[in-house]
C-alpha positions, -999 to +999 in steps of 0.1 A: -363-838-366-348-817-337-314-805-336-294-792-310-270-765-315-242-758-296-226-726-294-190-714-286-187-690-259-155-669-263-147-639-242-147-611-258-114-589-259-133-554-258-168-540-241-186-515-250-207-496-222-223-465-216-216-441-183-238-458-156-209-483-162-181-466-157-170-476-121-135-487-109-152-522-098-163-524-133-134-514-146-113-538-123-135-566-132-133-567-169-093-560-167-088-589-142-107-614-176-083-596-199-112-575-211-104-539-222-133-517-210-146-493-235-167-474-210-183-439-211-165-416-185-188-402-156-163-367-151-165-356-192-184-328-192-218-322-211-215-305-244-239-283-262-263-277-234-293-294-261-307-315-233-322-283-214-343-272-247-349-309-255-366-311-217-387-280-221-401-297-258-404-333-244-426-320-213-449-297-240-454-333-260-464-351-228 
């Protein structure tokens, strides 16, 4: 026996998104569908400064 399924799409009221995202014709986009972006911001500066020892170990394991 084969059933079908149907699904409900719904948009959602929120998105979630990293900073390759986070552009005003993104932005615009979701907030024109009601959306409320919840995007990564492109001008927060980087923290600890980990990624430069984390490059120097990554390349040794390569």
């Amino acid at each position: 026996m084969v059933q079908t399924l149907s699904a409900v799409v719904a948009t959602p009221d929120e998105l979630l998104g990293d900073t390759a995202y986070d552009s005003h014709t993104c932005r615009d986009a979701l907030t024109s569908q009601g959306i409320t972006p919840r995007l990564g911001n492109r001008t927060r500066v980087h923290g600890s400064g980990l990624g430069r020892l984390r490059r120097v170990v990554e390349a040794a394991l390569a």
